[in-house]
N, C-alpha and C positions, 0 to 999 in steps of 0.2 A: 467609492461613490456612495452617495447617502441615498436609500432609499426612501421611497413616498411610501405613506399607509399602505395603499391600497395600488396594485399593477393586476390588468387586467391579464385575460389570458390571451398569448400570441406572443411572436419572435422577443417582443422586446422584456418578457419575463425572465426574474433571473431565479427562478426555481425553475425553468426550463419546461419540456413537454412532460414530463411526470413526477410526482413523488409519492414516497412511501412514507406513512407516519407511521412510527414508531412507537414502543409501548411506554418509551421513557417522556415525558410530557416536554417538548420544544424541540423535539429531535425528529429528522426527517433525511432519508436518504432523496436524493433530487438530481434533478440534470440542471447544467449550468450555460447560459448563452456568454459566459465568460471562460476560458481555459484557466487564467489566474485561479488558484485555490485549489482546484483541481486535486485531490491526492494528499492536503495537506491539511494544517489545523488552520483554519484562517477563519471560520466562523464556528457559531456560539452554539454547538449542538447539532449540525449538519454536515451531511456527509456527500460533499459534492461527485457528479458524476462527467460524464461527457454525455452530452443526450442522445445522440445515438445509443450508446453502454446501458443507459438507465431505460429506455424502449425496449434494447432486446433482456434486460433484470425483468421487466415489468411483461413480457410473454413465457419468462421461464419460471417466476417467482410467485404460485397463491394467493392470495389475502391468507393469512396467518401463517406464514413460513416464520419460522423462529429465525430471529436475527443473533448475533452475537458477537460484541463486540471488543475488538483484541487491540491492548492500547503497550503493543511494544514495537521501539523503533525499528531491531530487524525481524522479516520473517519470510521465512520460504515455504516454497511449493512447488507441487508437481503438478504439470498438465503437459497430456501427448507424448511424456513420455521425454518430458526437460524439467529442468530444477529452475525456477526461479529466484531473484531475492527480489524486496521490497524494503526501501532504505527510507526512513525518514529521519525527522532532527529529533534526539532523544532528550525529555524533555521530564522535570520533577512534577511533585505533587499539585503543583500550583500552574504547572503548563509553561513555566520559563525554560527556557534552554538547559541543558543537564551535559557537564563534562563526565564525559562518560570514556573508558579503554574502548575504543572503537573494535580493535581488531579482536577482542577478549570477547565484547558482547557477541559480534558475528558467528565468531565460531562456537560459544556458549549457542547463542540459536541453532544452530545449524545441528550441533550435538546432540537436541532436543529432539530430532527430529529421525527417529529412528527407522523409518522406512526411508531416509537420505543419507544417512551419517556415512555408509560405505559404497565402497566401487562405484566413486564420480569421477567423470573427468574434469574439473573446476578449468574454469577460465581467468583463474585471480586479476589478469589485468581490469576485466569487466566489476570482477569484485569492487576493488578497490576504485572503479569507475562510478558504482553506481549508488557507495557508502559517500563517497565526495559529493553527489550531486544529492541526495538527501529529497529527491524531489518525489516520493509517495508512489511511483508507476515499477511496477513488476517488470522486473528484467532478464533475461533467460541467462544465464552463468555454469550451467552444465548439463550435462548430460548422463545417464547412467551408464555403467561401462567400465572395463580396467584402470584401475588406475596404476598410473604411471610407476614405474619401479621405481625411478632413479629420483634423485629428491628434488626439490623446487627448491625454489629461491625463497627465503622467509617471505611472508605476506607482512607488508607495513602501512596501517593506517594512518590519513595526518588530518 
């Protein structure tokens, strides 16, 4: 939808109840009254949120907390004590779509990742769940923990 100059503030704004401007000039992290975009590149410099998410960013986050921004399609993380991934569409110099070994890069991240790399218990179905949908939202995929003696089944990206 094409925006007007100028939207006032209230529900029908689509930088939402808060944003944060950034040190880069046109970049803004925001809440969005739209879910579309959400997690993905779909605008020019912004980092859309859920505005709920960006309310409670905006009581844990300073003015001047250093941002920093990580422009690879997978990446994990730990919180409470699970492994996340974050899948999006991997993408060239110029922001076009990028054929990329899916399953190569995953575990190239993952490798990276040296307080993850050992004794997980991976849920590959979820893996491979969450590398198809490509949709930006952090998804729990394991646990710390033994792993498994006996082998798995190869992991196949498509």
């Amino acid at each position: 939808d094409p925006l007007p100059n100028v939207v006032p503030a209230g529900p029908d704004n689509p930088l939402g109840p808060f944003k944060f401007g950034l040190g880069l000039s046109g970049y803004l992290i925001h809440g969005s009254n739209k879910k579309f975009g959400i997690g993905m590149r779909t605008s020019h410099g912004c980092f859309r949120m859920y505005n709920n998410n960006v309310l409670e960013l905006a009581d844990m986050a300073p003015v001047g907390t250093t941002v920093r921004i990580i422009s690879e399609p997978y990446k994990f993380g730990l919180s409470g004590g699970k492994v996340y991934l974050e899948a999006h569409t991997p993408v060239d110099d110029l922001g076009n779509p990028s054929v990329v070994d899916k399953h190569t890069a995953v575990i190239n991240a993952l490798l990276k990742r040296d307080d993850l790399a050992n004794n997980l218990r991976m849920n590959w179905d979820m893996v491979r769940d969450v590398v198809a949908a490509e949709d930006g939202m952090p998804v729990e995929i394991a646990v710390p923990g033994v792993a498994s003696a006996r082998a798995e089944e190869p992991v196949i990206f498509q």
